[in-house]
C-alpha positions in Angstrom: 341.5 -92.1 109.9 337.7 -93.5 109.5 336.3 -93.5 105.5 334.5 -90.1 105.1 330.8 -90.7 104.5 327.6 -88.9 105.0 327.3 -90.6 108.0 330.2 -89.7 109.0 330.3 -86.1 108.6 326.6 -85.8 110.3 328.2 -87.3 113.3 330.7 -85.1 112.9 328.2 -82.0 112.7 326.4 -83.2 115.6 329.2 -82.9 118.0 329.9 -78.9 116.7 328.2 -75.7 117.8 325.1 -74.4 116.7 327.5 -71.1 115.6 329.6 -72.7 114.0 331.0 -71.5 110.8 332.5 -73.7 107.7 334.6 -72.8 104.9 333.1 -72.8 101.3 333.6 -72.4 97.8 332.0 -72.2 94.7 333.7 -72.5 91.1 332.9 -70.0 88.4 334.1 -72.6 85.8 335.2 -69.4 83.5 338.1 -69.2 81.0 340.5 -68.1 84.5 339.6 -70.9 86.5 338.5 -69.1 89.4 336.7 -69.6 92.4 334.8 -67.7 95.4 335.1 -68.6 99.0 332.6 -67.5 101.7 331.5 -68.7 104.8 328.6 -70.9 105.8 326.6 -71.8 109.3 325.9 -75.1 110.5 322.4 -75.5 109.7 322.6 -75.0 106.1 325.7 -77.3 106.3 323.9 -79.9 107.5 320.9 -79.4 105.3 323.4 -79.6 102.4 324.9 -82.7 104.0 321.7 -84.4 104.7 320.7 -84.2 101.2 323.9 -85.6 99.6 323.3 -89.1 98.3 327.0 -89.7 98.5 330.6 -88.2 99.3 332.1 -86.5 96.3 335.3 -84.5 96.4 336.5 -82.1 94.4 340.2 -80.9 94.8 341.7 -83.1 98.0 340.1 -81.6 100.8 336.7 -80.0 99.8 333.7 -82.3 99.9 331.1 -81.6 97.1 327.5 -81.0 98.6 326.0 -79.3 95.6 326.1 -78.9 91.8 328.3 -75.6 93.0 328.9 -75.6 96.6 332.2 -77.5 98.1 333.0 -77.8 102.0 336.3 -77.8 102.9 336.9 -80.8 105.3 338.8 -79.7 107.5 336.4 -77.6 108.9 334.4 -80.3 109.5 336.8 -81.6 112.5 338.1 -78.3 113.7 334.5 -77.2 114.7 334.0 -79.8 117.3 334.5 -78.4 120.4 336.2 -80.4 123.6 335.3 -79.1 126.4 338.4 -79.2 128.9 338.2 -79.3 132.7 341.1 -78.4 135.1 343.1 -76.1 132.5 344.8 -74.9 135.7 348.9 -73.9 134.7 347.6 -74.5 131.1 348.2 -71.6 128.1 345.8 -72.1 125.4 347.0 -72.1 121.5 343.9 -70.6 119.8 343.4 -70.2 115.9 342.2 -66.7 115.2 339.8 -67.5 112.7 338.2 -70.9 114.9 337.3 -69.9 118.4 336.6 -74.0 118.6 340.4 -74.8 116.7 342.5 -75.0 120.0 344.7 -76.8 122.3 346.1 -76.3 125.7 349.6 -77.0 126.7 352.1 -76.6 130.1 356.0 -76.1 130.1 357.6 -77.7 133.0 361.3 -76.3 133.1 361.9 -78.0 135.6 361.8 -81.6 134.6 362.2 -80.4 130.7 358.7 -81.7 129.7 356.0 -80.1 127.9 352.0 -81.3 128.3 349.3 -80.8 125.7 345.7 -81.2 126.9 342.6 -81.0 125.1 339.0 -82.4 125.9 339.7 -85.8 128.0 343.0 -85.9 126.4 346.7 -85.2 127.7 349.7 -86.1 126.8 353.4 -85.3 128.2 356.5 -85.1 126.5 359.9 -85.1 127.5 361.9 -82.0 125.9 364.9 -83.2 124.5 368.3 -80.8 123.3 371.8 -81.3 122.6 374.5 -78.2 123.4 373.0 -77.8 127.1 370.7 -75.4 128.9 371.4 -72.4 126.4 371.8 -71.8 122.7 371.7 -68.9 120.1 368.4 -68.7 118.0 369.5 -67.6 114.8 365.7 -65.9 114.0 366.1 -62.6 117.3 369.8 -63.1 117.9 369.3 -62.7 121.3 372.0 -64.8 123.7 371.2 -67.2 126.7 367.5 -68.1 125.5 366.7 -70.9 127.5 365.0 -74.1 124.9 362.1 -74.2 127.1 361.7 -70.4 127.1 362.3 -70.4 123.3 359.8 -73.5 122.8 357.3 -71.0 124.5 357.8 -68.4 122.4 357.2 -70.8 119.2 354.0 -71.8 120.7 353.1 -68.0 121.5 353.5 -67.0 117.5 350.3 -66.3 116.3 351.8 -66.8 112.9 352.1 -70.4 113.6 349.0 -70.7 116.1 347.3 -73.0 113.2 350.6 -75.4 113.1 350.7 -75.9 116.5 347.3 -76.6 117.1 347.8 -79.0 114.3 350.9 -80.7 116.1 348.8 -80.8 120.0 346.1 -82.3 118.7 347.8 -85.0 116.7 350.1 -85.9 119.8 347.0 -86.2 121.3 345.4 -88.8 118.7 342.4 -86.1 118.0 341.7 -86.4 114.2 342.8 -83.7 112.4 343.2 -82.3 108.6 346.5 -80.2 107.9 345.8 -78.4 104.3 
């Protein structure tokens, strides 16, 4: 991964969405320790960014861009929005709380592979299993689940849609922060 600077995360900025949003927080450096989060748009982003002299962090993952006001980073690369042509046979993984945070991916049962596609990016991966075609997935109990049809269902879980996003795009060597 490149060296975070202010250059860095203007070019960063520049490739997102005017409506994007970024995560914040500010500390209330009380007896508790406590903190508030809230949301932010791009524009006063960047004005915060544009006026840092330097890159400060506080915590791992939160860049400091005023005397109170922290940006979590990983917002930073999970605004950017690839556009992606010829989605045709794709299902998209989208985070709930990102409408930018997604990838696209296609089972083939056939040939056991799986694709992930995002921007100018695909990849495909051969789905490999030991105990043949069927198994027993301890988590629904249900018999004669197919891996592939069971891998779809894992990808489907919008209690994991974050995760998976996570995993497409680093298969796909698209820069991403996992907090």
């Amino acid at each position: 991964m490149e060296e975070i600077t202010k250059e860095f995360l203007l070019e960063l900025l520049n490739k997102t969405e005017d409506d994007a949003i970024y995560h914040c927080r500010k500390y209330l450096y009380d007896n508790y320790g406590r903190s508030i989060d809230y949301k932010l748009p791009k524009e006063i982003v960047m004005k915060y960014i544009e006026n840092i002299e330097a890159v400060y962090w506080r915590d791992v993952f939160l860049v400091e861009a005023d005397t109170d006001v922290y940006i979590q980073l990983d917002y930073f690369f999970d605004n950017v929005n690839y556009e992606t042509i010829d989605t045709t046979g794709f299902k998209e993984i989208k985070y709930q709380f990102n409408k930018y945070f997604n990838v696209y991916y296609k089972i083939n049962k056939t040939e056991n592979t799986i694709t992930y596609k995002l921007g100018d990016k695909t990849k495909t991966l051969q789905i490999v299993y030991e105990g043949g075609d069927t198994f027993l997935p301890t988590t629904n109990g249900t018999e004669g689940t197919s891996v592939s049809d069971y891998l779809e269902e894992l990808l489907q879980d919008s209690n994991s849609a974050r995760s998976n996003i996570v995993t497409g795009r680093k298969l796909l060597g698209i820069p991403v922060v996992h907090i």
